[in-house]
C-alpha positions in Angstrom: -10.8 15.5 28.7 -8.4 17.9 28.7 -7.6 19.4 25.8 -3.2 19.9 25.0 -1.2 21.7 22.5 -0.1 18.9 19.9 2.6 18.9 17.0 2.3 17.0 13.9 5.5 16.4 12.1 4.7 16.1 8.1 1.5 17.2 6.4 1.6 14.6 4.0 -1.6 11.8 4.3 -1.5 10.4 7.2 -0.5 14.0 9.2 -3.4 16.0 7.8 -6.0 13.1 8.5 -3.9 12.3 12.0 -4.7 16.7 12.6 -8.7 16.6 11.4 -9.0 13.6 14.1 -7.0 15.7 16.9 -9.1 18.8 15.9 -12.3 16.6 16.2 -11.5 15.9 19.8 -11.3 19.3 20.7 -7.3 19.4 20.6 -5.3 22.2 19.6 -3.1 20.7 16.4 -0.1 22.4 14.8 1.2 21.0 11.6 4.9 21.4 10.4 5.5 20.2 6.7 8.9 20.6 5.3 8.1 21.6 2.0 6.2 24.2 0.2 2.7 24.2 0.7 1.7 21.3 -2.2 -1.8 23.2 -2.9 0.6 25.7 -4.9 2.2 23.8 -7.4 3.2 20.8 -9.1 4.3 18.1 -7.1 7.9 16.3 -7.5 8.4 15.3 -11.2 7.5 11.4 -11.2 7.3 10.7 -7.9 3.6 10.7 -7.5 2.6 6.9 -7.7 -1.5 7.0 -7.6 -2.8 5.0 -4.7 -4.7 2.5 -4.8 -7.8 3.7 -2.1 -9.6 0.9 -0.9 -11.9 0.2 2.1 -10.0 0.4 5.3 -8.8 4.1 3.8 -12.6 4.6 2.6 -13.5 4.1 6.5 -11.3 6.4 8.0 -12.3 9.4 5.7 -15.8 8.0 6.0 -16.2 9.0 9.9 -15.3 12.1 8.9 -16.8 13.0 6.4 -14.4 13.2 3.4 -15.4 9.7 1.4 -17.8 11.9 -0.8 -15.0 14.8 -1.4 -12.3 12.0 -2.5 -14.6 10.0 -4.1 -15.3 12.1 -6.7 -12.7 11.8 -8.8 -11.5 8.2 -8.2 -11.8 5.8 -10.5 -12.8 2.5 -10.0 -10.8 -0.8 -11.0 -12.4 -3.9 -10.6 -9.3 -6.2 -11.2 -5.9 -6.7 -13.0 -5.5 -6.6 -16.6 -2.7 -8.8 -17.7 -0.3 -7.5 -20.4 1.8 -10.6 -22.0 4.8 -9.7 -24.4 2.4 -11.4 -27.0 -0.9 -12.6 -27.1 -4.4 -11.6 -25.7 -4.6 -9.5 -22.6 -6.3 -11.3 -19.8 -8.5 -9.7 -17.3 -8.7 -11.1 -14.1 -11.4 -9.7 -11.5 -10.8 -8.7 -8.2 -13.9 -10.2 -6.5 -15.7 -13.2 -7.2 -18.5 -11.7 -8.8 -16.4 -8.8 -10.1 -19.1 -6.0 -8.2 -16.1 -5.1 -6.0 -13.2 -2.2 -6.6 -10.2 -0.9 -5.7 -10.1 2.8 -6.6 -7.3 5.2 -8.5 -6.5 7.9 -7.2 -3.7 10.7 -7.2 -1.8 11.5 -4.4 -1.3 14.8 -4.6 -5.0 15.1 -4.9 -6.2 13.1 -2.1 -3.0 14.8 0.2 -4.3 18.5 -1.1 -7.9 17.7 0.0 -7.0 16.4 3.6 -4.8 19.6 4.0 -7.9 22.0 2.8 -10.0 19.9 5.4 -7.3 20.1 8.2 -7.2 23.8 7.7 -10.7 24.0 8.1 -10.7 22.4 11.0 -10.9 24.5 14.2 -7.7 24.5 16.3 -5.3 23.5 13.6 -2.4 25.4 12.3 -0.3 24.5 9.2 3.0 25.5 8.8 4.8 24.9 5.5 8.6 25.1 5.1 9.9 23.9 8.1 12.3 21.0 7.9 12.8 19.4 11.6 16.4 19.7 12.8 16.0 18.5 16.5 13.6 17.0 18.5 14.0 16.0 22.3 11.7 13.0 23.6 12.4 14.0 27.2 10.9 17.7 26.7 9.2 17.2 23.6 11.0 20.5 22.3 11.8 20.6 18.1 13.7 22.7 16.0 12.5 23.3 12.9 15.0 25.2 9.8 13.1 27.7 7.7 13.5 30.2 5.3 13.1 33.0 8.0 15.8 31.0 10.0 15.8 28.3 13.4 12.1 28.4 15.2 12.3 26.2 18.8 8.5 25.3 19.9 7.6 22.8 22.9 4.6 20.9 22.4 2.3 18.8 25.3 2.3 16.2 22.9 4.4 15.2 19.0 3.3 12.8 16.5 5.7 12.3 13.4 4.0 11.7 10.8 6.2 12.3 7.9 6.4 9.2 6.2 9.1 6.3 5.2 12.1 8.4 5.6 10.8 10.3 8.6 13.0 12.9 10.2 11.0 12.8 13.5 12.1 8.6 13.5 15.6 9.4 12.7 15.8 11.6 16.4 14.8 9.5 17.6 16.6 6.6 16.5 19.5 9.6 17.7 17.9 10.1 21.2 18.4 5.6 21.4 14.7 5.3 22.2 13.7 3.1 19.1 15.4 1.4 17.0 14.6 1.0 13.4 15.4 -2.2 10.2 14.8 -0.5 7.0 15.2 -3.1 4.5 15.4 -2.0 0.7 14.3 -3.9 -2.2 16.9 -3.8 -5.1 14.2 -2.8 -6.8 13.3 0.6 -7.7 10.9 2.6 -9.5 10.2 5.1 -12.0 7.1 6.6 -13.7 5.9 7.4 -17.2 2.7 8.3 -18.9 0.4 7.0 -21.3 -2.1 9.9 -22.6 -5.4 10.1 -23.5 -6.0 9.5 -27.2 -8.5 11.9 -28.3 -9.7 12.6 -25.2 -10.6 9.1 -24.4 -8.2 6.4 -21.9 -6.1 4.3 -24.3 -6.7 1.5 -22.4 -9.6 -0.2 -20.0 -9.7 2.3 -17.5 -11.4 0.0 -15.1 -8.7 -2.2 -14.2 -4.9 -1.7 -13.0 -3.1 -2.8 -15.7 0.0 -5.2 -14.9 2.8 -5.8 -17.2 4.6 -8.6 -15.6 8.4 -9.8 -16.5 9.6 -12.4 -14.7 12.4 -10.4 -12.4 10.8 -6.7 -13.4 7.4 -5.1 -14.1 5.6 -2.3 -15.1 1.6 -1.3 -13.9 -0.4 1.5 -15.0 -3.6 3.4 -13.3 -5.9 5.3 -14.6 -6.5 8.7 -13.9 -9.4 11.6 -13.8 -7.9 13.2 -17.1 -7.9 10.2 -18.8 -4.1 9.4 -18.9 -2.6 6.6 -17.2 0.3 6.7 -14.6 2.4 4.0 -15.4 5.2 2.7 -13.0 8.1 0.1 -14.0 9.5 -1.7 -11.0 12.7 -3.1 -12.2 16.1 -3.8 -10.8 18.8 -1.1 -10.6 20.9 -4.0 -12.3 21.1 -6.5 -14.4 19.9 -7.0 -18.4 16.4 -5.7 -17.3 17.8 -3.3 -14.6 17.7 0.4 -15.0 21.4 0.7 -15.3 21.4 -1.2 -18.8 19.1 1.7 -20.9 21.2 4.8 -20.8 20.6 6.1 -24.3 17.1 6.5 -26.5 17.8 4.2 -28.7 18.5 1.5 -25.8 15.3 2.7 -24.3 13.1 2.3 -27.4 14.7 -1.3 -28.4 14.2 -2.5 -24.8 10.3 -1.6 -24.5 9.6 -2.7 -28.3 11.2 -5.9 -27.7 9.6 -6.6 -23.7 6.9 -4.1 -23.5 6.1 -3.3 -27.3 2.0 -2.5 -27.2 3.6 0.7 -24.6 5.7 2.5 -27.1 2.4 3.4 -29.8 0.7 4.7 -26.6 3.3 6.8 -25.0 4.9 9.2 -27.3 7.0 10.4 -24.5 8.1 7.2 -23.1 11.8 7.7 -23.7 11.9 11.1 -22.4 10.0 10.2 -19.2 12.5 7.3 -18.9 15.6 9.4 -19.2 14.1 12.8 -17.5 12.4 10.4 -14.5 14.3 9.9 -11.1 14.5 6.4 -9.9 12.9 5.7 -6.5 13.6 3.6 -3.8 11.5 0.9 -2.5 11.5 -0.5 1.0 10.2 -1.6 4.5 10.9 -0.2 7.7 10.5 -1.7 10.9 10.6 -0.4 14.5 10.8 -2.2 17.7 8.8 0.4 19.5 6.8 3.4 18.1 6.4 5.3 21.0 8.7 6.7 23.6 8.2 4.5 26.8 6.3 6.3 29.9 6.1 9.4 27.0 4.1 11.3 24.9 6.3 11.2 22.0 5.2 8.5 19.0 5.4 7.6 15.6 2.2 6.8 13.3 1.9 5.4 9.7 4.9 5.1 7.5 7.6 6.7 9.7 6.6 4.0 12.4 6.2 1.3 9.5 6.3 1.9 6.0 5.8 -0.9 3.3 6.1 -1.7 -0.5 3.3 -0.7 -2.3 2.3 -3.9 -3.8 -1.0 -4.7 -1.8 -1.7 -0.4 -2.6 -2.2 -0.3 1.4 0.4 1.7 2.8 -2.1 5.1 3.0 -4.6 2.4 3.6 -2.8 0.9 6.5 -1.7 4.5 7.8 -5.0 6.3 7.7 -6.2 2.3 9.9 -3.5 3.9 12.4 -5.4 7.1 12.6 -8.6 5.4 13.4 -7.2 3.2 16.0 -5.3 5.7 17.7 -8.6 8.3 17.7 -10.2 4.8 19.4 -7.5 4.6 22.0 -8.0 8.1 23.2 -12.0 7.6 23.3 -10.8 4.3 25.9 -8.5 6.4 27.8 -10.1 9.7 28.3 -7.3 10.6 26.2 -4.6 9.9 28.7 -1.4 9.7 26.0 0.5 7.6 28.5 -1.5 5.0 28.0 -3.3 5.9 24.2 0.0 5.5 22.9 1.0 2.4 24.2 -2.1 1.5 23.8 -2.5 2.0 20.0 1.1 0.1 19.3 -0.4 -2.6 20.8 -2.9 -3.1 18.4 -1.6 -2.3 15.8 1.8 -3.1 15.1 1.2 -6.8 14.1 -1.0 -5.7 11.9 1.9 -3.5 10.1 3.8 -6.3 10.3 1.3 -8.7 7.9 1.2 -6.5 5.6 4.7 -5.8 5.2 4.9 -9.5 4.4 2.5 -9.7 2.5 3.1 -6.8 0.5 6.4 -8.1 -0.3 4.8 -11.6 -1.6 2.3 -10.0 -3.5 5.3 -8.4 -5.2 6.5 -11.7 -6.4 2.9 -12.4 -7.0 2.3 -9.6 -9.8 5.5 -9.8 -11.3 5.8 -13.6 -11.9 3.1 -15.5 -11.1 -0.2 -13.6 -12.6 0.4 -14.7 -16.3 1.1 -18.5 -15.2 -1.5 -21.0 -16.0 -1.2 -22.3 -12.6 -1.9 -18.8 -10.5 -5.1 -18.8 -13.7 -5.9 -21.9 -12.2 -5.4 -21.1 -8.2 -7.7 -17.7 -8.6 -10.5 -20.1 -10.4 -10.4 -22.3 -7.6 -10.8 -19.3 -5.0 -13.7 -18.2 -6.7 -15.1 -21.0 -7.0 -14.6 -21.7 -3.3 -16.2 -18.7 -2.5 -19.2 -18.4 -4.7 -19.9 -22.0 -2.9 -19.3 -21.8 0.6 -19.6 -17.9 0.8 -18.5 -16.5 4.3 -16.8 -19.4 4.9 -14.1 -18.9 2.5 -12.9 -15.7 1.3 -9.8 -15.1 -0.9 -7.0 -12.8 0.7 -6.8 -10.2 -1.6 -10.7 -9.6 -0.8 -10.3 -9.9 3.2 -7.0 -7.2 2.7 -9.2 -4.1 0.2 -12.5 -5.2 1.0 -12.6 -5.0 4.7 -11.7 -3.5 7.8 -11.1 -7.4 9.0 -7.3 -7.0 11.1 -4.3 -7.7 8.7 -3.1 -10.4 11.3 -6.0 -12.1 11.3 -6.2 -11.4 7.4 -3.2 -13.6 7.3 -3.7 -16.1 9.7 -7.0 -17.1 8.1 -5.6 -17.1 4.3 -3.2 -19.5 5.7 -5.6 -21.6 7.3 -7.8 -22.3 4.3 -4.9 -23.5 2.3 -4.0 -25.5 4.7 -7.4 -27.0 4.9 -7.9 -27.4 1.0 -4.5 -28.7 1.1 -5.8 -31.7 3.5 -8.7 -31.9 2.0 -7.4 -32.6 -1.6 -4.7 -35.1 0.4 -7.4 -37.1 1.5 -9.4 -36.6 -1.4 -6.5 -38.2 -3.3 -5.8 -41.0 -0.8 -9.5 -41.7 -1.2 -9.5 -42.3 -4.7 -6.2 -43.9 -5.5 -7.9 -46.9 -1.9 -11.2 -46.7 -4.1 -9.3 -47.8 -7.2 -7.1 -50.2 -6.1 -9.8 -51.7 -4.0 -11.8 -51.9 -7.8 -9.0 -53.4 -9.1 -8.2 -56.2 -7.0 -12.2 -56.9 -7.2 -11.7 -57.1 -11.4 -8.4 -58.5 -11.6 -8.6 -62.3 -13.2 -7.2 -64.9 -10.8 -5.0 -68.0 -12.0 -6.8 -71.7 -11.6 -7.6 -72.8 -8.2 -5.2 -75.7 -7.2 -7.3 -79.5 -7.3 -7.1 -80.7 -3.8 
């Protein structure tokens, strides 16, 4: 193996896990972040939104040796809590026998602790403040703007890593060697915060608590301090949109009447509504990820980003990491044909969860309070207590194991499609059964005398 210079564009997740692989394979790894180093302040007011850290992101710090670190303060939900407009709440478990978790976690946290373990590492080198101007496929040159002014550097091989609205992908979008669909929801979001009340959560801390709406809704996840994140997902439009509350008393009346057990537990509900920015929500799609022939590519959200309603965009980018270290072990870490390589495998993987992201979206906002969905999630479990490894429910295959999203998909589709059948003939079955009964029972008129 020989070992090359590589850049990293962003040092956000994905680029400070992408630079403790590199580093593990003997590479020398620089690391350019456009903003501040994050380790010395707060982060961005209300645009943190905890992840939800789940198995295939457990794996990936796992094999190096960071689950422990994260772990610690992560918080374990074990399924949905349901929040109607009145009424009981209604808990709904992940897994069948509700042993299994998703966990909380803040993102500013998890980012600051794969940073401090990419600095660590030997042969990387971090550079903060450095917003990428220019970046040229064909000589893998980049321009960076800093406070001290332009710096040009030339790199054997560049990875951008710096998520959905990567500056690396719009090059080379520039350069016409990919070319990228970002579609936006017309949905947004927008965060707020319910405390802890006397040092204690306000709510169940082990569950993600889900306030659904109909067109809009609002979740909440715990976190180590005891206070929940809470995030609304509503349209920019419309009489539940964001547009329509422009004034505290609009704000109050609107989360009294639609949301009313939030306002007692969030004493600064209206000022985190009106001080909050709104963020944008979508999915971005690439026809390639790397540069043909190259060594110029693009890994986790900047080659794919998703909404976050399955929580597995860091999940699905830190995947990417693994695969790509596993490409590199196959090729004797020949990028020509790593990269190509790693695209291969996993791009229609991005591509199921994208969609399925986006249906689990109309999933948690509509569907989780219905009687029906109540009734579909019995019948899973059920399914699965009693033909276990046979049939397991998505949402378990997608944060419970490493199992492809592709084939995650295919297979969900599949049982359906068998129940389906089954209960068809099931049906046919029974409705041939009774009419057979009938015409057995059914009186006839007098024979005729002959």
């Amino acid at each position: 193996m020989t070992k090359v210079d590589i850049a990293v564009v962003g040092a956000g997740l994905t680029g400070s896990l992408l630079a403790c692989y590199l580093a593990g394979r003997g590479h020398r790894v620089t690391v350019y972040e456009r903003r501040p180093d994050p380790r010395a302040g707060d982060g961005e007011r209300g645009r943190s939104i905890n992840l939800a850290l789940s198995e295939r992101g457990l794996d990936a710090l796992r094999r190096i040796g960071l689950e422990r670190r994260v772990m610690a303060d992560a918080l374990p939900m074990r399924g949905r809590m349901i929040h109607p407009v009145a009424g009981p709440r209604d808990f709904q478990p992940y897994s069948r026998d509700g042993d299994k978790a998703i966990n909380s976690i803040s993102r500013g946290a998890l980012n600051n602790a794969l940073i401090d373990a990419a600095e660590a590492a030997d042969g990387v080198t971090l550079h903060f403040g450095h917003r990428l101007t220019a970046l040229d496929p064909a000589t893998r040159s980049l321009e960076f703007e800093t406070p001290e002014g332009a710096v040009r550097v030339t790199a054997s091989v560049v990875l951008g890593a710096d998520g959905a609205g990567s500056a690396a992908r719009a090059q080379l979008v520039a350069a016409g060697v990919i070319r990228e669909d970002v579609e936006f929801l017309d949905h947004g979001y927008k965060e707020l915060t319910i405390p802890a009340v006397d040092g204690e959560f306000a709510l169940n801390p082990e569950a993600l608590h889900i306030w659904p709406r109909g067109n809009a809704m609002m979740i909440a996840l715990p976190n180590p301090d005891r206070s929940f994140t809470c995030t609304l997902f509503w349209p920019g439009d419309g009489p539940s949109g964001f547009a329509a509350f422009d004034s505290p008393s609009a704000v109050q009346e609107h989360f009294e009447a639609h949301y009313p057990d939030l306002p007692p537990l969030s004493p600064g509900l209206v000022d985190d509504y009106l001080g909050n920015p709104i963020g944008r929500l979508g999915t971005v799609r690439c026809d390639t990820w790397h540069v043909p022939g190259g060594r110029t590519a693009l890994i986790g959200d900047a080659a794919h980003a998703i909404v976050p309603f399955y929580g597995q965009g860091a999940n699905c980018a830190f995947e990417d990491v693994v695969e790509l270290d596993h490409c590199l072990t196959e090729t004797a870490d020949t990028w020509e044909l790593a990269l190509p390589l790693y695209e291969n495998r996993r791009k229609a993987n991005a591509d199921a969860i994208a969609r399925m992201a986006l249906e689990n979206f109309t999933e948690m906002r509509d569907k989780v309070a219905s009687p029906f969905f109540k009734a579909t999630r019995k019948t899973e479990n059920a399914l699965q207590k009693a033909l276990p490894g046979v049939w397991t429910s998505r949402y378990e295959l997608v944060s419970f194991s490493t199992k492809p999203y592709a084939q995650v998909e295919r297979r969900a589709k599949h049982q359906w499609r068998v129940l389906a059948g089954a209960a068809t003939i099931a049906g046919l079955t029974a409705a041939i059964g009774l009419r057979h009964i009938a015409s057995r029972t059914t009186p006839r008129g007098p024979r005729r005398a002959r």
